[in-house]
N, CA, C and O atoms as a GROMACS GRO file, in nm:
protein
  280
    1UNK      N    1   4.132   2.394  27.590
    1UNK     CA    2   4.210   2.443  27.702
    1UNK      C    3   4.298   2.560  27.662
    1UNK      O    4   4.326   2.651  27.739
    2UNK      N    5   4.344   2.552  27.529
    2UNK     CA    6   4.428   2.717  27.518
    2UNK      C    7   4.331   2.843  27.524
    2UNK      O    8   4.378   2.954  27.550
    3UNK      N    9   4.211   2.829  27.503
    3UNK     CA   10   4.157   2.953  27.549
    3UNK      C   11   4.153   3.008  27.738
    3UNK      O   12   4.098   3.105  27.789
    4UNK      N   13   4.208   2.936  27.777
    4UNK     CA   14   4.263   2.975  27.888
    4UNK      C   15   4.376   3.064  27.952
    4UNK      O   16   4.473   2.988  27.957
    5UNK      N   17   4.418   3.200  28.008
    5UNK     CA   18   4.501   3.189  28.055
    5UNK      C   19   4.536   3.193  28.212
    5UNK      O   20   4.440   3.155  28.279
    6UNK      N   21   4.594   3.212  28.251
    6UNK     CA   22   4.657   3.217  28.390
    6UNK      C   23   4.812   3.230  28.429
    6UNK      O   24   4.907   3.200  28.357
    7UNK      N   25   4.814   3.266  28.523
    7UNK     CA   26   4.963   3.292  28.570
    7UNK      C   27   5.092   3.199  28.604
    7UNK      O   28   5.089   3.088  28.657
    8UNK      N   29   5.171   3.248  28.574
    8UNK     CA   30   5.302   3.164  28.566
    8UNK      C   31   5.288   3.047  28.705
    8UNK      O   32   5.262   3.083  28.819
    9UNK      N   33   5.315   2.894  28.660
    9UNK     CA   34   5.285   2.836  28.790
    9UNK      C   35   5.143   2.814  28.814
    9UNK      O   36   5.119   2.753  28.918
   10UNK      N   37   5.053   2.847  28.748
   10UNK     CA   38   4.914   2.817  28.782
   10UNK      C   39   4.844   2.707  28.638
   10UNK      O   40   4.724   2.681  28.629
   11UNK      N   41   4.942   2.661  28.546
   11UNK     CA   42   4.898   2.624  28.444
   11UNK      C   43   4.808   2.469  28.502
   11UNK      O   44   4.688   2.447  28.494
   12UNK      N   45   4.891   2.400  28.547
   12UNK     CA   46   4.810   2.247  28.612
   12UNK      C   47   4.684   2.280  28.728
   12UNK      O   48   4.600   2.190  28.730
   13UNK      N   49   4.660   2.390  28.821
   13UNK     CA   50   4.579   2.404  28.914
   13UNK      C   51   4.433   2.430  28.831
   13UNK      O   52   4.316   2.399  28.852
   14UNK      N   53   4.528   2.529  28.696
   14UNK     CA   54   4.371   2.585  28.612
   14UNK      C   55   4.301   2.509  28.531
   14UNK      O   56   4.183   2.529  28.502
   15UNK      N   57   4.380   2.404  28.486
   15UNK     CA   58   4.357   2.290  28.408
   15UNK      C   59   4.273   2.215  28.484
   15UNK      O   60   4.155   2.201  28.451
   16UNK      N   61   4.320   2.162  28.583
   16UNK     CA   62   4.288   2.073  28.698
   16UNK      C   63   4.103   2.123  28.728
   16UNK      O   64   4.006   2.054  28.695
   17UNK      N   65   4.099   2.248  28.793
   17UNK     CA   66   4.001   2.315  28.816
   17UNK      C   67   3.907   2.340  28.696
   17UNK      O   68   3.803   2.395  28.733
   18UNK      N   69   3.914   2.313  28.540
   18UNK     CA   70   3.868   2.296  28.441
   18UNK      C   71   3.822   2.193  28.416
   18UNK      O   72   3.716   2.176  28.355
   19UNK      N   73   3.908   2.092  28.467
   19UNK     CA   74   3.919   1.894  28.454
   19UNK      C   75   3.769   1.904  28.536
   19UNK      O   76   3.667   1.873  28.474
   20UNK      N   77   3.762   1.937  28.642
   20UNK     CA   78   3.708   1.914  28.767
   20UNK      C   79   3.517   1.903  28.702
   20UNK      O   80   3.440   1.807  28.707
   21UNK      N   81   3.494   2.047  28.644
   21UNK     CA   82   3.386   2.125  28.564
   21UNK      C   83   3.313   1.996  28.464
   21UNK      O   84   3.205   1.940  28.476
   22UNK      N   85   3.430   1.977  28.359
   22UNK     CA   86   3.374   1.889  28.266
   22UNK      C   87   3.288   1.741  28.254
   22UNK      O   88   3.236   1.688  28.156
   23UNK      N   89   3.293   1.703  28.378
   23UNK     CA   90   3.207   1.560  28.389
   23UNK      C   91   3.038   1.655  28.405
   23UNK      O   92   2.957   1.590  28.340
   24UNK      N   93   2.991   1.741  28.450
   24UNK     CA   94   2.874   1.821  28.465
   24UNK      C   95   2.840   1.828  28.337
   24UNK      O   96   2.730   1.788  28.299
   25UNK      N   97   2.936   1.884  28.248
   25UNK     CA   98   2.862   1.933  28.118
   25UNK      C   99   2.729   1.806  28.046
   25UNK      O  100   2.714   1.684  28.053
   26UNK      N  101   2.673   1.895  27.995
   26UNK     CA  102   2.566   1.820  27.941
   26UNK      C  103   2.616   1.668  27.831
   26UNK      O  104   2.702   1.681  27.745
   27UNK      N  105   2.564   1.568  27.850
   27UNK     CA  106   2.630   1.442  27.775
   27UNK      C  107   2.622   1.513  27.612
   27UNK      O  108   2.712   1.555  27.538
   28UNK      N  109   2.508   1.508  27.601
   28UNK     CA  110   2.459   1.508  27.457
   28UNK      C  111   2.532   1.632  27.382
   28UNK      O  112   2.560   1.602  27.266
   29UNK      N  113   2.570   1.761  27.417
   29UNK     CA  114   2.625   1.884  27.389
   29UNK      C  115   2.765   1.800  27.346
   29UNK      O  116   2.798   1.785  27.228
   30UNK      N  117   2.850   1.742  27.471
   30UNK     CA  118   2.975   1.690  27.450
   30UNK      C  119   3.019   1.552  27.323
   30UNK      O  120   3.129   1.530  27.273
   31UNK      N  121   2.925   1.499  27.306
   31UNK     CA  122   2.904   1.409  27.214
   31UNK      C  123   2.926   1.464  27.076
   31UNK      O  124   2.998   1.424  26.985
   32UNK      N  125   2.818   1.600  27.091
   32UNK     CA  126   2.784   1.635  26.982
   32UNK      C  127   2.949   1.722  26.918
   32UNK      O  128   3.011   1.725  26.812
   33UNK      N  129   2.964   1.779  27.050
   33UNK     CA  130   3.113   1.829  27.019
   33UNK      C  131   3.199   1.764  26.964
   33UNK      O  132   3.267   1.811  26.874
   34UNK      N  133   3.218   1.587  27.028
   34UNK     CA  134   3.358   1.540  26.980
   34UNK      C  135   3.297   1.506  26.860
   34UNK      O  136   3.388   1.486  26.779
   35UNK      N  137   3.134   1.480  26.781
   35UNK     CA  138   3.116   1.423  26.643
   35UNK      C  139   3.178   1.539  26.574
   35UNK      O  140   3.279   1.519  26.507
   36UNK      N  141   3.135   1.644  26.582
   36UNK     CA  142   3.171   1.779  26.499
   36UNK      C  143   3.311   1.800  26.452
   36UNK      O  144   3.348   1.831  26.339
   37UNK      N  145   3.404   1.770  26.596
   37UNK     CA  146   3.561   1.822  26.569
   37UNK      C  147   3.585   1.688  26.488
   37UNK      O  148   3.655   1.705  26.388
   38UNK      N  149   3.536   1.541  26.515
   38UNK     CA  150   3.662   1.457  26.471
   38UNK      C  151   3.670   1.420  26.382
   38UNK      O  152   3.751   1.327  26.381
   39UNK      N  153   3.611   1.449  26.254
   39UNK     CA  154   3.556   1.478  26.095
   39UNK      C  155   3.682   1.557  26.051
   39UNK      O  156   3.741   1.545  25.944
   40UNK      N  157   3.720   1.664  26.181
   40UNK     CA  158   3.811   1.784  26.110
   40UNK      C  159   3.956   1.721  26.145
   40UNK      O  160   4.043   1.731  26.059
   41UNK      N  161   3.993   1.639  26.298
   41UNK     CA  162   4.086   1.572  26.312
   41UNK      C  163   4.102   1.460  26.200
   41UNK      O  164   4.190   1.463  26.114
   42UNK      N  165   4.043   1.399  26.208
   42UNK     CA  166   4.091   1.254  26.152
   42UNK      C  167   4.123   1.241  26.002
   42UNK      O  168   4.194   1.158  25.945
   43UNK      N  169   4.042   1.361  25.946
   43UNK     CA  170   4.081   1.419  25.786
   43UNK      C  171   4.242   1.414  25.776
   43UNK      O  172   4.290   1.332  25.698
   44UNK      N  173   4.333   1.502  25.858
   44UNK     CA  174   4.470   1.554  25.854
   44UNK      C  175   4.527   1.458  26.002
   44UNK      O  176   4.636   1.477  26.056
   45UNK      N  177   4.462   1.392  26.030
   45UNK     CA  178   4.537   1.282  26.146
   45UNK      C  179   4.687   1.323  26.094
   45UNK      O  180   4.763   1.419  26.106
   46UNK      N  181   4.685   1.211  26.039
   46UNK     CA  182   4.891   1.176  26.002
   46UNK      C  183   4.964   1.273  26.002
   46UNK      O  184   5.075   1.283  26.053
   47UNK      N  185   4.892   1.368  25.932
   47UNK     CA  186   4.976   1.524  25.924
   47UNK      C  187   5.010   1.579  26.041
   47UNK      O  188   5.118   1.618  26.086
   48UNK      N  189   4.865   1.573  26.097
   48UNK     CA  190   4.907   1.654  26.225
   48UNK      C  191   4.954   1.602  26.336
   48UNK      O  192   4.969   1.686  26.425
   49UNK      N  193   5.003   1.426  26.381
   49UNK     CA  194   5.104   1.389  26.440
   49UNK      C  195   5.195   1.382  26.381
   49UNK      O  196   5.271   1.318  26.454
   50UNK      N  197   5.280   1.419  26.234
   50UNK     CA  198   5.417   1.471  26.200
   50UNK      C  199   5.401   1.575  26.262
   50UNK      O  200   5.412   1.550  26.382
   51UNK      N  201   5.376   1.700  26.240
   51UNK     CA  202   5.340   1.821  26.296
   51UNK      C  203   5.404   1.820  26.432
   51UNK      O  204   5.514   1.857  26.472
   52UNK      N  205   5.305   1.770  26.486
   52UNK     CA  206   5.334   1.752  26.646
   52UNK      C  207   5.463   1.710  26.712
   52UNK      O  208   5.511   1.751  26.818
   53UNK      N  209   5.531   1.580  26.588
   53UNK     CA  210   5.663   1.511  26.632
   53UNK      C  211   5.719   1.618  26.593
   53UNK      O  212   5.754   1.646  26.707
   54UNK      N  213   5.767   1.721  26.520
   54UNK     CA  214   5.817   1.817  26.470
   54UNK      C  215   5.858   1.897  26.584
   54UNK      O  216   5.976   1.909  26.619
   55UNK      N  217   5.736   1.964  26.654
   55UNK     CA  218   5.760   2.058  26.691
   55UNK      C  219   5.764   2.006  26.845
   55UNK      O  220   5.812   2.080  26.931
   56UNK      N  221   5.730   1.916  26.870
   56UNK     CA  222   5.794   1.839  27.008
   56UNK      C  223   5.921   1.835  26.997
   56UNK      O  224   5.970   1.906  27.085
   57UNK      N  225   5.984   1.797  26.946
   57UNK     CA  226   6.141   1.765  26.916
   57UNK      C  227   6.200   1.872  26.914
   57UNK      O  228   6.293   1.880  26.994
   58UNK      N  229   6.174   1.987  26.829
   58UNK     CA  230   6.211   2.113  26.799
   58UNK      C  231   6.206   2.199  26.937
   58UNK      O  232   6.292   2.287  26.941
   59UNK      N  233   6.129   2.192  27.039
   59UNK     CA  234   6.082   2.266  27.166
   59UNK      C  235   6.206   2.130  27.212
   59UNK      O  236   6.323   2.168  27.201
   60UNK      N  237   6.194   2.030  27.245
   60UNK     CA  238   6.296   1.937  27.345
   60UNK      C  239   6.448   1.976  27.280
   60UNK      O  240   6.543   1.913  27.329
   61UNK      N  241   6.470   2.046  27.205
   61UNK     CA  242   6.606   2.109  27.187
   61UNK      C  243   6.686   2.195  27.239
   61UNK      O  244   6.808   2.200  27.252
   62UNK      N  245   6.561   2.292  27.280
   62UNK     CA  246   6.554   2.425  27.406
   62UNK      C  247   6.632   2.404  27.556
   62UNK      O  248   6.590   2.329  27.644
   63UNK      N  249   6.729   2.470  27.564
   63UNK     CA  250   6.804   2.472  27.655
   63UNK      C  251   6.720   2.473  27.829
   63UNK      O  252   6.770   2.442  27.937
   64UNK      N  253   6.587   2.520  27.799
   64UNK     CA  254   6.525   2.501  27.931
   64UNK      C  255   6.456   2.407  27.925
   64UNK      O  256   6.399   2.372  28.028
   65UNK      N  257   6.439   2.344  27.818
   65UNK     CA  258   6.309   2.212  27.796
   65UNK      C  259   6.425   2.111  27.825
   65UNK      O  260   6.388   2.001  27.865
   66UNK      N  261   6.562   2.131  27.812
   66UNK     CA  262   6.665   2.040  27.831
   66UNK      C  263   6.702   1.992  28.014
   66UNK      O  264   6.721   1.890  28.081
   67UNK      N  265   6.696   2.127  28.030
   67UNK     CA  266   6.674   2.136  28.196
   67UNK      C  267   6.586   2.058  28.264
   67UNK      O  268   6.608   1.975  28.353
   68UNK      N  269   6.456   2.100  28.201
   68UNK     CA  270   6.311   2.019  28.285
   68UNK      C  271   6.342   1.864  28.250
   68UNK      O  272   6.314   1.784  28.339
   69UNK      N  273   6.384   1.826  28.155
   69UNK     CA  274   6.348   1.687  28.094
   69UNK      C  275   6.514   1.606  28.176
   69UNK      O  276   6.528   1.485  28.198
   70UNK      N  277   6.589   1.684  28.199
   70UNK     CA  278   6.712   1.605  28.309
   70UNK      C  279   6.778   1.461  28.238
   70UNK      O  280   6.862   1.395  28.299
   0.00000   0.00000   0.00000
């Protein structure tokens, strides 16, 4: 999905309209996709949910992420 862009306010419609696409795709292509990537995830798993808690936390510090989150 980050190879996507679109305009301010259009991030959930484009997603959504992406969501929509993906049950069509071919089974076997998508299979083959998640075997391929999750060899490369699950290697650095742990790492990369520290990572993630990191920089979640670090962004929820942000005076406008403070706003949205109320």
């Amino acid at each position: 999905m980050v190879d996507y862009c679109c305009d301010d306010g259009e991030a959930l419609s484009t997603a959504a309209a992406i969501a929509e696409k993906l049950p069509s795709l071919p089974r076997p292509a998508v299979a083959a996709t998640k075997r391929f990537f999750s060899n490369y995830l699950m290697e650095n798993a742990e790492a990369m949910d520290f990572e993630a808690n990191r920089l979640f936390l670090d962004n929820c510090r942000e005076r406008a992420a403070q706003a949205t989150l109320g």
